[in-house]
Every structure is written in C-alpha cells, then in structure tokens.
N, CA, C and O atoms as a Tripos MOL2 file, in Angstrom:
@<TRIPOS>MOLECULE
protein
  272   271    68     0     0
PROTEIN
NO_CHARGES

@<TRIPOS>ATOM
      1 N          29.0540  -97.2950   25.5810 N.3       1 UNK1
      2 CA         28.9800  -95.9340   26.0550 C.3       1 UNK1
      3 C          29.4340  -94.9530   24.9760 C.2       1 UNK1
      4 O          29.0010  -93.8010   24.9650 O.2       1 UNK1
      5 N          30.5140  -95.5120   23.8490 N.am      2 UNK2
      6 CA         31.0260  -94.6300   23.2450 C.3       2 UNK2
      7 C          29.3380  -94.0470   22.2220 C.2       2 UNK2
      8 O          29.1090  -92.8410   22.1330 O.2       2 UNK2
      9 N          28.7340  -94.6940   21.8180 N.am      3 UNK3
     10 CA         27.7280  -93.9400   20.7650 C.3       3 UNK3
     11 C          26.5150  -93.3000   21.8370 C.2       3 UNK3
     12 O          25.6010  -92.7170   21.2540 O.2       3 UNK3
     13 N          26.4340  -93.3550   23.2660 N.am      4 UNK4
     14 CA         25.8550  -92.1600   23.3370 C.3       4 UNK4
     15 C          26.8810  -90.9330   23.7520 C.2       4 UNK4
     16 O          26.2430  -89.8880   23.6190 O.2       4 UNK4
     17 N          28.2360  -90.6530   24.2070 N.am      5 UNK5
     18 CA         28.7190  -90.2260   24.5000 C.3       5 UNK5
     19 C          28.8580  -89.1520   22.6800 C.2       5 UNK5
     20 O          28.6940  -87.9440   22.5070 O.2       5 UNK5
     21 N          29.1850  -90.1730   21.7220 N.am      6 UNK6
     22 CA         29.3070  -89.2740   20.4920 C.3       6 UNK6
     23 C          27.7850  -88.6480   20.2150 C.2       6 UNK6
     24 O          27.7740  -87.5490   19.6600 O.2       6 UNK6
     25 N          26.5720  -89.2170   20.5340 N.am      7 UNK7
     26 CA         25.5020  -88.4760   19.9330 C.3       7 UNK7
     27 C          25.3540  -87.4700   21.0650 C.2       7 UNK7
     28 O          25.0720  -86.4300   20.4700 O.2       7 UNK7
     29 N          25.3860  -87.2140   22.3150 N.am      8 UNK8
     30 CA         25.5010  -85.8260   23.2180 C.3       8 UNK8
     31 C          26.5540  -85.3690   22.2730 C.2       8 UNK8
     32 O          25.8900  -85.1280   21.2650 O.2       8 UNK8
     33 N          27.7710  -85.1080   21.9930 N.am      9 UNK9
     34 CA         28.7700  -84.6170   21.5010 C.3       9 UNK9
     35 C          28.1010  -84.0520   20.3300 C.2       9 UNK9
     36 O          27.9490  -82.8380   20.4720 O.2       9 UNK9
     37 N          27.6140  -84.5350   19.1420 N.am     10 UNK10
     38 CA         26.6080  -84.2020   18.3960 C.3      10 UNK10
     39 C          25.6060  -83.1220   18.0990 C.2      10 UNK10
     40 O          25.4530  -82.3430   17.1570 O.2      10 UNK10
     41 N          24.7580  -83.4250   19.6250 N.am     11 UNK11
     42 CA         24.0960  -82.4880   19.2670 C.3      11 UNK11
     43 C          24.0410  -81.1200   20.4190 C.2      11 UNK11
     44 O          23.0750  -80.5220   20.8920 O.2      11 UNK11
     45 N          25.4150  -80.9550   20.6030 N.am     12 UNK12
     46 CA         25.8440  -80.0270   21.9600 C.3      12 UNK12
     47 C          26.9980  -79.2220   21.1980 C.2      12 UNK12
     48 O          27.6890  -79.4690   20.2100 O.2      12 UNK12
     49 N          26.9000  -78.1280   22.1080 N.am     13 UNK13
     50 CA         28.2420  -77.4190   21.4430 C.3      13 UNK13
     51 C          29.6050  -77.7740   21.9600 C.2      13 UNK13
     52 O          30.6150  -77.2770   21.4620 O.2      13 UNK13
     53 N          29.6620  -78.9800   23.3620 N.am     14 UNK14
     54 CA         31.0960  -79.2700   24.0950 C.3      14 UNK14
     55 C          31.5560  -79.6650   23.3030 C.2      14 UNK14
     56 O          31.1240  -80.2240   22.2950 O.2      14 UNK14
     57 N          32.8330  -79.3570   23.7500 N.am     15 UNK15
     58 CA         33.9980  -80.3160   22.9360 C.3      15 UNK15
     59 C          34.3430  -81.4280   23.9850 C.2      15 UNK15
     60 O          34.5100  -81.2470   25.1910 O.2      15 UNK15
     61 N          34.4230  -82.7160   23.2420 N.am     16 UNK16
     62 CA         35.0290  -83.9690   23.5360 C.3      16 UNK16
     63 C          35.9200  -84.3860   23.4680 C.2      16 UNK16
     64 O          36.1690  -84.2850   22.2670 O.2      16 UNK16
     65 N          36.7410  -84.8660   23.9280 N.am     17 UNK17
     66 CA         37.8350  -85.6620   23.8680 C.3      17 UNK17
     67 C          38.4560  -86.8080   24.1960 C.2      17 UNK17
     68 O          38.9930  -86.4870   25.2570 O.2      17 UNK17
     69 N          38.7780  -88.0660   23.9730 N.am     18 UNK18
     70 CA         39.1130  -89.1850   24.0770 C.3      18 UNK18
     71 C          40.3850  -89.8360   24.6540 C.2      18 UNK18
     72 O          41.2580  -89.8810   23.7870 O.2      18 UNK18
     73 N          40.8480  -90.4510   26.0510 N.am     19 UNK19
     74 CA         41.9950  -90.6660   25.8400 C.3      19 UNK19
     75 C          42.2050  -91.9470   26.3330 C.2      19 UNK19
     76 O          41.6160  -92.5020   27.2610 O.2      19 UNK19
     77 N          43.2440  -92.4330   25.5140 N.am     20 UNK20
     78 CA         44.0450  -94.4040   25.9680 C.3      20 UNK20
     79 C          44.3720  -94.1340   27.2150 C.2      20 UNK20
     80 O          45.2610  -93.3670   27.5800 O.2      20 UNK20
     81 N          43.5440  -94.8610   27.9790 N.am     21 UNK21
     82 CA         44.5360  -94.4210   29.1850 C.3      21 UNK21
     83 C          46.3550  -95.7200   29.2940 C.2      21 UNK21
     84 O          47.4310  -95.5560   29.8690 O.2      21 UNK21
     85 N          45.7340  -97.0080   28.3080 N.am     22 UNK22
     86 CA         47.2380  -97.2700   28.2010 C.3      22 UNK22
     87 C          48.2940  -96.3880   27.2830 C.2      22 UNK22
     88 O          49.4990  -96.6290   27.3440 O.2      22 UNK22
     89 N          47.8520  -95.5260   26.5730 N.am     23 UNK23
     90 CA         48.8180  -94.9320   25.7030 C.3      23 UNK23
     91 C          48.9780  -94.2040   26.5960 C.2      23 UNK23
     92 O          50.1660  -93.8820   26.6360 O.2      23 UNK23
     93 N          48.2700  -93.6410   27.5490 N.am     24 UNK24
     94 CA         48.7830  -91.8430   27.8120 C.3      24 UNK24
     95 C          48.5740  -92.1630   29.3430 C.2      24 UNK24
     96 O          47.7010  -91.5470   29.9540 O.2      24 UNK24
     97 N          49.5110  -93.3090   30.1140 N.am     25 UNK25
     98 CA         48.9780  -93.1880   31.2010 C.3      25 UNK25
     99 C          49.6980  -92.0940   32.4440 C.2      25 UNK25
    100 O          49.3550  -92.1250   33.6250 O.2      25 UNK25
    101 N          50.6340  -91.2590   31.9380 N.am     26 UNK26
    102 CA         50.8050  -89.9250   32.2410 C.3      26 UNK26
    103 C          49.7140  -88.8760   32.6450 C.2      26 UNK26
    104 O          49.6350  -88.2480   33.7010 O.2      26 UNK26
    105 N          48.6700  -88.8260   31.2570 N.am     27 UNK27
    106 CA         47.4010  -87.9010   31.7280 C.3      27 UNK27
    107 C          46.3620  -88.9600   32.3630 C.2      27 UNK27
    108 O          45.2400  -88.4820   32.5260 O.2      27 UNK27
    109 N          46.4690  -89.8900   32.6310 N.am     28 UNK28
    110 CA         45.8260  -90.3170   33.1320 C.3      28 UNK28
    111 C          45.7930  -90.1710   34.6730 C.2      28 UNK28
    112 O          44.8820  -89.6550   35.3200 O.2      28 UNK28
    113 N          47.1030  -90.7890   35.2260 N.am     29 UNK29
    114 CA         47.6660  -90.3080   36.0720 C.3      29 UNK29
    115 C          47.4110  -89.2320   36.3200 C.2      29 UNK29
    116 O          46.5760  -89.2290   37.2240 O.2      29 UNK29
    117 N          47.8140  -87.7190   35.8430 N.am     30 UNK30
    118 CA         47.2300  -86.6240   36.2050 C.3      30 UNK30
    119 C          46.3610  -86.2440   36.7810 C.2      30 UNK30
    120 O          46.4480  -85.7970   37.9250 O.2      30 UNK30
    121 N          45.1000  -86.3530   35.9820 N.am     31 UNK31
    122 CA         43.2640  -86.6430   35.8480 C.3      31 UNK31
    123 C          43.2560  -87.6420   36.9780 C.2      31 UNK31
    124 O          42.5140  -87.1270   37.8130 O.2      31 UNK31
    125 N          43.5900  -88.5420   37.3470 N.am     32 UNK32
    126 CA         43.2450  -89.4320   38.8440 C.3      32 UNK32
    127 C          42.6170  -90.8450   38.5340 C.2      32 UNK32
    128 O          42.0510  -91.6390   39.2860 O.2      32 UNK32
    129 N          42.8940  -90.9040   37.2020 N.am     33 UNK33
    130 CA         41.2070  -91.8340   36.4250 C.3      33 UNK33
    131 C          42.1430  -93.7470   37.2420 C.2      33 UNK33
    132 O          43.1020  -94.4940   37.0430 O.2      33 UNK33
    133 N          41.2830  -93.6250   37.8870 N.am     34 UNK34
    134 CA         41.1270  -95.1990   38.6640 C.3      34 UNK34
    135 C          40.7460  -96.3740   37.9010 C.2      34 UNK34
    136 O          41.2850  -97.4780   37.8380 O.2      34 UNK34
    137 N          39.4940  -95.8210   37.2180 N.am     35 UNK35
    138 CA         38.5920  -97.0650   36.7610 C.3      35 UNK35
    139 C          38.3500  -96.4880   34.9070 C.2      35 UNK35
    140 O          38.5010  -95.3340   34.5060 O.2      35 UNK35
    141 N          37.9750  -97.6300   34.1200 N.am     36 UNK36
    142 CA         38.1140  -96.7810   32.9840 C.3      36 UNK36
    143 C          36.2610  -97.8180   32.7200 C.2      36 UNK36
    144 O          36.1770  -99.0450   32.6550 O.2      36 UNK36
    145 N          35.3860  -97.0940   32.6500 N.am     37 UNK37
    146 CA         35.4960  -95.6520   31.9910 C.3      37 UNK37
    147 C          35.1880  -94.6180   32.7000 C.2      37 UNK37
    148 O          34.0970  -94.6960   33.2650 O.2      37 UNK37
    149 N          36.0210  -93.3070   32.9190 N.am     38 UNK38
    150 CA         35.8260  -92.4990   33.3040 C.3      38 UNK38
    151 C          35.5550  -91.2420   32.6850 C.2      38 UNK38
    152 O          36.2600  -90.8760   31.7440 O.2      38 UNK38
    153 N          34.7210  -90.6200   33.0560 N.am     39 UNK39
    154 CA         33.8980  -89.2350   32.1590 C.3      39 UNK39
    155 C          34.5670  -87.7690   33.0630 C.2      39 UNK39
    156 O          34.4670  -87.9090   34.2820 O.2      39 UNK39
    157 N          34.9760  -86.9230   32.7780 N.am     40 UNK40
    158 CA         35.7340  -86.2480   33.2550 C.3      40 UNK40
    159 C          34.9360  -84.8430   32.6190 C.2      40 UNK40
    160 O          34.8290  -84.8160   31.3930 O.2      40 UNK40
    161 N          34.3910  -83.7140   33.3800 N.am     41 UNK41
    162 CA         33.7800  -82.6360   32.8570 C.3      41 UNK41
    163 C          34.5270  -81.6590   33.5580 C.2      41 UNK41
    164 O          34.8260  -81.4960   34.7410 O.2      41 UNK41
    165 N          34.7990  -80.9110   32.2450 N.am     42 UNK42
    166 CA         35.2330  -79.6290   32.6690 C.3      42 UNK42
    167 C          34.7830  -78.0190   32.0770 C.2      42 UNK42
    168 O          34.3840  -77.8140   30.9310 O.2      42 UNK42
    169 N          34.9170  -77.1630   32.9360 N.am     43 UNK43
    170 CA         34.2860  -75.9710   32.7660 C.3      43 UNK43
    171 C          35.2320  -75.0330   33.0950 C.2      43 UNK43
    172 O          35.8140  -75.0540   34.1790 O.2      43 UNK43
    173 N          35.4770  -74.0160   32.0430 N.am     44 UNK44
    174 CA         36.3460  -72.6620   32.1900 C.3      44 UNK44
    175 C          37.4720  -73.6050   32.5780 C.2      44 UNK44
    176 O          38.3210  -72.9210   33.1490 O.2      44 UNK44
    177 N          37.8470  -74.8610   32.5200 N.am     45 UNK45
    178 CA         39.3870  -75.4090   32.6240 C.3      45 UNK45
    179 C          39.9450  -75.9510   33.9860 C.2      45 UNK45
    180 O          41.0830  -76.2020   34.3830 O.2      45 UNK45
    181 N          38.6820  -76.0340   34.5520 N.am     46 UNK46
    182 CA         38.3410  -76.5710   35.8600 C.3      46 UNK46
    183 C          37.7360  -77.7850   35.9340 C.2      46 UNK46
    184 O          36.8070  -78.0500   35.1720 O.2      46 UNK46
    185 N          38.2540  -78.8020   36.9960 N.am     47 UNK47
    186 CA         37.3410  -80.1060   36.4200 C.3      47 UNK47
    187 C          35.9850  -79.8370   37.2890 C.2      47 UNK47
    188 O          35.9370  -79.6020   38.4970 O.2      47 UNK47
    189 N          35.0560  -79.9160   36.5050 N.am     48 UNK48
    190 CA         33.3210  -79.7760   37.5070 C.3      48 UNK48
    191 C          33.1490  -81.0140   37.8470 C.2      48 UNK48
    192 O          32.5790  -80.8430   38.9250 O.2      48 UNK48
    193 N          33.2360  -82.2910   37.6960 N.am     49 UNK49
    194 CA         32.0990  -83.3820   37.6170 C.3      49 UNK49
    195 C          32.9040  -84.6670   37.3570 C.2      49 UNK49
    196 O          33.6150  -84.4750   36.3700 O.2      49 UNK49
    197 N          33.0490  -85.7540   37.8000 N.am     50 UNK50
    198 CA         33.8040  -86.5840   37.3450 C.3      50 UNK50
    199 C          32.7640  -87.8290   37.5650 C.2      50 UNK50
    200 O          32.3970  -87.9230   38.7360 O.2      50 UNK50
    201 N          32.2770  -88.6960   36.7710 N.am     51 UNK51
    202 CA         31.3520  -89.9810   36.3880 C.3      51 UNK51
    203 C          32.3560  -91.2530   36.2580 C.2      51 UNK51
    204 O          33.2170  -91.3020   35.3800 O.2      51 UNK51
    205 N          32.1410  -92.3680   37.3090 N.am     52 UNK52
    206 CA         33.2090  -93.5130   36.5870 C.3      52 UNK52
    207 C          32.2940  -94.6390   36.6970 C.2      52 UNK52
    208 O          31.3640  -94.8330   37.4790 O.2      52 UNK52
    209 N          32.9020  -95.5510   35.4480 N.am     53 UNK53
    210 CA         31.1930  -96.3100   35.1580 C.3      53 UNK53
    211 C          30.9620  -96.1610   34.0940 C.2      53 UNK53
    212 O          31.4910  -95.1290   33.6830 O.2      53 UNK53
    213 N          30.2630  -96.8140   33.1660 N.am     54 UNK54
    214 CA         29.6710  -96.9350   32.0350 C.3      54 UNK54
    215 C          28.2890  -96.0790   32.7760 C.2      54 UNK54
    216 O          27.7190  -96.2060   33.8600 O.2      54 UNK54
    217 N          28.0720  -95.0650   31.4650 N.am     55 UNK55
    218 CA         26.8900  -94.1390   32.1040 C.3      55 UNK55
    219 C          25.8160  -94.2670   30.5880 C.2      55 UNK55
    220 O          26.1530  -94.6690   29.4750 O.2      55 UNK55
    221 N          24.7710  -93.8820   30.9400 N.am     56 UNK56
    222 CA         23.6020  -93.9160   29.5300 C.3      56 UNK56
    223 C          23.4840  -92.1730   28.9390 C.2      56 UNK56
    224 O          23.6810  -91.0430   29.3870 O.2      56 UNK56
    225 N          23.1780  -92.6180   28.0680 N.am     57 UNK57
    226 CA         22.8480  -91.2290   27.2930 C.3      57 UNK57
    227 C          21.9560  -89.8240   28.4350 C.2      57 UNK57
    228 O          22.2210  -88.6430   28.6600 O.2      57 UNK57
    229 N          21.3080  -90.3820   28.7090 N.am     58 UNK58
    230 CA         20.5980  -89.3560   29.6530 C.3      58 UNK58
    231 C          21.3080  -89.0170   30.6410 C.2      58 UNK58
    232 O          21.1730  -87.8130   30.8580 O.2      58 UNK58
    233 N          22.1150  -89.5970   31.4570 N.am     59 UNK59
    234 CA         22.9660  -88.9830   32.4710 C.3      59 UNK59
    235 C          24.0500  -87.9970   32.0310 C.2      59 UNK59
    236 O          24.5390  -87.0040   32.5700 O.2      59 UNK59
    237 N          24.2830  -88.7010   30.7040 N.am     60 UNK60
    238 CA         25.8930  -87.7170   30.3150 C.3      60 UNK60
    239 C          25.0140  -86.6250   29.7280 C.2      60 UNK60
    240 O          25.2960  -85.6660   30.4470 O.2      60 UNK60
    241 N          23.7890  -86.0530   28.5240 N.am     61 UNK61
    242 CA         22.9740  -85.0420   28.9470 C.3      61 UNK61
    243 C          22.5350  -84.4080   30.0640 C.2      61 UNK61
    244 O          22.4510  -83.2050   29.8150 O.2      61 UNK61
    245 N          22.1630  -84.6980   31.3660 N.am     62 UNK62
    246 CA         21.7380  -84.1640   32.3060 C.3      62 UNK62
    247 C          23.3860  -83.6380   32.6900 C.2      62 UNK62
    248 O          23.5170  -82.5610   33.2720 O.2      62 UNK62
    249 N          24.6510  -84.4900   32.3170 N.am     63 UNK63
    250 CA         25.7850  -83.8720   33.0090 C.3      63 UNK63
    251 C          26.3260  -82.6360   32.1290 C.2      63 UNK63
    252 O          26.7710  -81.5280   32.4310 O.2      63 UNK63
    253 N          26.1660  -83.0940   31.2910 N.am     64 UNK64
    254 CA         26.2970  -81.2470   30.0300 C.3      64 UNK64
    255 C          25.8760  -80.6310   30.6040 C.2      64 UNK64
    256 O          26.5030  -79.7800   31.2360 O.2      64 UNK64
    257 N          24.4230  -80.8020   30.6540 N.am     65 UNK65
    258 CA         23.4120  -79.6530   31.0370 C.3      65 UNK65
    259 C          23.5790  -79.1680   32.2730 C.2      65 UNK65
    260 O          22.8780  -78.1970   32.5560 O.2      65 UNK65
    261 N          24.4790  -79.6650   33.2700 N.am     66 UNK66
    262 CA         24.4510  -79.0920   34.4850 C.3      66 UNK66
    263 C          25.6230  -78.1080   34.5460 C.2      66 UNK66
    264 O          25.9680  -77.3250   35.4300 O.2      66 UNK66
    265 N          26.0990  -78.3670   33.4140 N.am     67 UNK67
    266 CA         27.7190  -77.3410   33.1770 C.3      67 UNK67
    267 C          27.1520  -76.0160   32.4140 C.2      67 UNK67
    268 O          27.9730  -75.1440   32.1280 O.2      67 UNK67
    269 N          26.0590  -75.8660   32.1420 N.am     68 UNK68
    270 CA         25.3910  -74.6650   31.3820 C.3      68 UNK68
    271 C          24.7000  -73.5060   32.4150 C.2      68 UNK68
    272 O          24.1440  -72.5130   31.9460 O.2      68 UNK68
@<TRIPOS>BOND
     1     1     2 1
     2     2     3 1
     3     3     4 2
     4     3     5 am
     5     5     6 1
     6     6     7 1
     7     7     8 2
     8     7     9 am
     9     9    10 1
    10    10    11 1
    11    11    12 2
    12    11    13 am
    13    13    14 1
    14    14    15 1
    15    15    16 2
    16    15    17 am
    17    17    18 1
    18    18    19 1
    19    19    20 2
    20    19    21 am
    21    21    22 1
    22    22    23 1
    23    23    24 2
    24    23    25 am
    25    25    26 1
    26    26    27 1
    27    27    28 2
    28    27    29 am
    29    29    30 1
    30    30    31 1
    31    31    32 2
    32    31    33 am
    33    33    34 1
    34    34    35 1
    35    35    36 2
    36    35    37 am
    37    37    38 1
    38    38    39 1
    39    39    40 2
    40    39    41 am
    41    41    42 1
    42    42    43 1
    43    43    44 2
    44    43    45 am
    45    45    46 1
    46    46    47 1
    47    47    48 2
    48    47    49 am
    49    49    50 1
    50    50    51 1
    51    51    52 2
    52    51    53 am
    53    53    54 1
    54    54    55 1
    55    55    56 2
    56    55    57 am
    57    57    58 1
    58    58    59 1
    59    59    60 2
    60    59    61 am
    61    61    62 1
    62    62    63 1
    63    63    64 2
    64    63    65 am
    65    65    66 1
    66    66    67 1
    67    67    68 2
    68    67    69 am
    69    69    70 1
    70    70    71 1
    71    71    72 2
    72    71    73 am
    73    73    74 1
    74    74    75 1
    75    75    76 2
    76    75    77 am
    77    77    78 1
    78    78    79 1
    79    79    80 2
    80    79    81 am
    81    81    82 1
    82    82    83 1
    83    83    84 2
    84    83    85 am
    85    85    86 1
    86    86    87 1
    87    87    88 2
    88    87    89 am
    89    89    90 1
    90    90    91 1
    91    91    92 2
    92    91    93 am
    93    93    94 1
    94    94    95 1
    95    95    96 2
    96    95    97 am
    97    97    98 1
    98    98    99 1
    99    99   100 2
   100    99   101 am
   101   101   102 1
   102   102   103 1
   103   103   104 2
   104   103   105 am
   105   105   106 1
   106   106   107 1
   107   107   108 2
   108   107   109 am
   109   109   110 1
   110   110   111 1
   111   111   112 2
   112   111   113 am
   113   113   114 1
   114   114   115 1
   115   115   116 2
   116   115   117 am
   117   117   118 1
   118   118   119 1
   119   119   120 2
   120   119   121 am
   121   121   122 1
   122   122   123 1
   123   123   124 2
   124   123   125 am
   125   125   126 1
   126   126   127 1
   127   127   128 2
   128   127   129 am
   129   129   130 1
   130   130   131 1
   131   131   132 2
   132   131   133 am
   133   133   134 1
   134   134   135 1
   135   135   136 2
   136   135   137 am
   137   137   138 1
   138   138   139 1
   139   139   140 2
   140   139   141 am
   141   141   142 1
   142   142   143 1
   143   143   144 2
   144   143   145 am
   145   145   146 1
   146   146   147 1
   147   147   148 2
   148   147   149 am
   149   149   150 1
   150   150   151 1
   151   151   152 2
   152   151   153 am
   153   153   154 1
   154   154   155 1
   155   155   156 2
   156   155   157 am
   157   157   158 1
   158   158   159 1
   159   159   160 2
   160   159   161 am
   161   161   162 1
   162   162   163 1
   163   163   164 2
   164   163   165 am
   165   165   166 1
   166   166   167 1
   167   167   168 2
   168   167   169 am
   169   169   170 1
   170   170   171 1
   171   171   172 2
   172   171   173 am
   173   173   174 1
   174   174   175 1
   175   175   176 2
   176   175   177 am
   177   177   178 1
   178   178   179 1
   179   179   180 2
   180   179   181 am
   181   181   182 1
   182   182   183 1
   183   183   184 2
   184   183   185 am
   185   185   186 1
   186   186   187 1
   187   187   188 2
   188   187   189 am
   189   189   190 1
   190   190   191 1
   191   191   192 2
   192   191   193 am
   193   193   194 1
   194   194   195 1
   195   195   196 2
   196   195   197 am
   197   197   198 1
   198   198   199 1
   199   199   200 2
   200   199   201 am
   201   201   202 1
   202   202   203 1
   203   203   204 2
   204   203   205 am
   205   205   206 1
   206   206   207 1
   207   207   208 2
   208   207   209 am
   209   209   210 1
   210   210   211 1
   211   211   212 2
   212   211   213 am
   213   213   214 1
   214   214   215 1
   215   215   216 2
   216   215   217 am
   217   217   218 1
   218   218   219 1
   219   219   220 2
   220   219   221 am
   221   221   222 1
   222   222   223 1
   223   223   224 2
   224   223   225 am
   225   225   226 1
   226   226   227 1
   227   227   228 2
   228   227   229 am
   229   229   230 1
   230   230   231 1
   231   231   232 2
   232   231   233 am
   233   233   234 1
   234   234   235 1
   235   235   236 2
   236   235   237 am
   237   237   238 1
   238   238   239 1
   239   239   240 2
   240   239   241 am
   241   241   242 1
   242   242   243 1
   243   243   244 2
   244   243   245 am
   245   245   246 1
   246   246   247 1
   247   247   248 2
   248   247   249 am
   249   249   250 1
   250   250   251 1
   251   251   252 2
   252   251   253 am
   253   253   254 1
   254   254   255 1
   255   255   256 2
   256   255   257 am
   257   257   258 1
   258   258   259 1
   259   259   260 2
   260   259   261 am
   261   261   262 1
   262   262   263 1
   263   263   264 2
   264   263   265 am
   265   265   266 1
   266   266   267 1
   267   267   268 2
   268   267   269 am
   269   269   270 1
   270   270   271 1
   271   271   272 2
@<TRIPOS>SUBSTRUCTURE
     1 UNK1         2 RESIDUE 1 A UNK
     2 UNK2         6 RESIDUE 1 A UNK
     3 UNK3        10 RESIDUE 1 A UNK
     4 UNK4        14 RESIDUE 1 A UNK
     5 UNK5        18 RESIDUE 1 A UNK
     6 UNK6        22 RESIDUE 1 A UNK
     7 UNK7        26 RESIDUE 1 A UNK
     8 UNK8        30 RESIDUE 1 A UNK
     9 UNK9        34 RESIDUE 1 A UNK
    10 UNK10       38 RESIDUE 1 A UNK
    11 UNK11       42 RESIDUE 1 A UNK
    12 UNK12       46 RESIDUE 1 A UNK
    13 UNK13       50 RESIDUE 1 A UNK
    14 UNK14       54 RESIDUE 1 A UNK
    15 UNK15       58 RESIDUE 1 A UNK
    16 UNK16       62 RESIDUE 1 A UNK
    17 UNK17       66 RESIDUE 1 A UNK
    18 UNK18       70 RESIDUE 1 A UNK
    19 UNK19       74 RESIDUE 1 A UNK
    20 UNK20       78 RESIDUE 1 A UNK
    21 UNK21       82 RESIDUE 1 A UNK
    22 UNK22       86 RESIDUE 1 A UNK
    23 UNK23       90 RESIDUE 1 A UNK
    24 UNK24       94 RESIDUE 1 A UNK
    25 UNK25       98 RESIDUE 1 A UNK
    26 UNK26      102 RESIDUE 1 A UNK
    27 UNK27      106 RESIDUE 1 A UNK
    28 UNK28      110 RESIDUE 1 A UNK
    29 UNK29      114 RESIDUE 1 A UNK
    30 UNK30      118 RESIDUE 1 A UNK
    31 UNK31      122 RESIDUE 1 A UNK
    32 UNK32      126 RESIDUE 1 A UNK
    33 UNK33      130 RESIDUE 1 A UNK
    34 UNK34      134 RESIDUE 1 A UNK
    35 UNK35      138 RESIDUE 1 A UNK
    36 UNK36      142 RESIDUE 1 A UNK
    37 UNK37      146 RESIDUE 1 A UNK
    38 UNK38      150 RESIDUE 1 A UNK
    39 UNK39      154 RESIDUE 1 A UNK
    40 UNK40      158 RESIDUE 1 A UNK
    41 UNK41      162 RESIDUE 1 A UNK
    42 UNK42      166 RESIDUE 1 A UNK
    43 UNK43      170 RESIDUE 1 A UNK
    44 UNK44      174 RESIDUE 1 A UNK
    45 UNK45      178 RESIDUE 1 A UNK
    46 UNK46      182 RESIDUE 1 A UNK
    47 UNK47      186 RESIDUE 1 A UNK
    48 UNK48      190 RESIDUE 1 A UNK
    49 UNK49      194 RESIDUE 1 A UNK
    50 UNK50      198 RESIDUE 1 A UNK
    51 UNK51      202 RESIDUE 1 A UNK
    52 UNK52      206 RESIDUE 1 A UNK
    53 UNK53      210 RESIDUE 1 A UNK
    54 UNK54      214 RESIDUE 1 A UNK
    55 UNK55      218 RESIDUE 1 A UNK
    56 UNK56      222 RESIDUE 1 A UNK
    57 UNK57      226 RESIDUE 1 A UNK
    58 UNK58      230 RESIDUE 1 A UNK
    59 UNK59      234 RESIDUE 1 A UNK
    60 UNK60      238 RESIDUE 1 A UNK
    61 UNK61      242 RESIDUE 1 A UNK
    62 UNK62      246 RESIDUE 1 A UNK
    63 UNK63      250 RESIDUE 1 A UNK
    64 UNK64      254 RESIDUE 1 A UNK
    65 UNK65      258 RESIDUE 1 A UNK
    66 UNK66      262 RESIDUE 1 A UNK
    67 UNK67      266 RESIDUE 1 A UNK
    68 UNK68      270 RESIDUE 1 A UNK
C-alpha cells in the first residue's frame, strides 16, 4: 500500500503523513486506529474519511478527490 499511497502523495498537493503506531501508540490511541493499516483523511483539521484495510491506488485517489 505504501507505493501507491506515496505516488497519490506525488502527484497531489496533500500532505501525508506516516505514523508507528508501535512508536506512537498515544496518537494512535487518539485517532481510534484499531486495525493497521489505517488511512485517516483530514480536511480544514477535521477528520473527513477514515479507510482501514490495505486500499489500491484508485480508492485512495477517489478519497483525495472527494476532499476537494
């Protein structure tokens, strides 16, 4: 998941970000993340959209694109 997740990242203007959820299981905790991998979208600092699951390139595009 990680190389389509970096090529949306690529060729989009979002910013991405990555986190251990064993290193940081504080924000993890936070965020709610159950299952890893979890895709977490946010807009104006709000979470919009949350994906858990290994997802394909086209879904995590269609999920950008629905934040536009």
């Amino acid at each position: 998941m990680e190389p389509a997740i970096e090529a949306v990242a690529a060729e989009t203007d979002v910013a991405v970000a990555k986190v251990d959820v064993d290193v940081n299981q504080a924000l993890a905790g936070e965020l709610g993340v159950r299952g890893v991998p979890t895709v977490v979208l946010f807009v104006d600092g709000e979470q919009a959209e949350r994906l858990v699951g290994a997802q394909d390139r086209a879904t995590l595009e269609r999920l950008v694109g629905s934040a536009r």
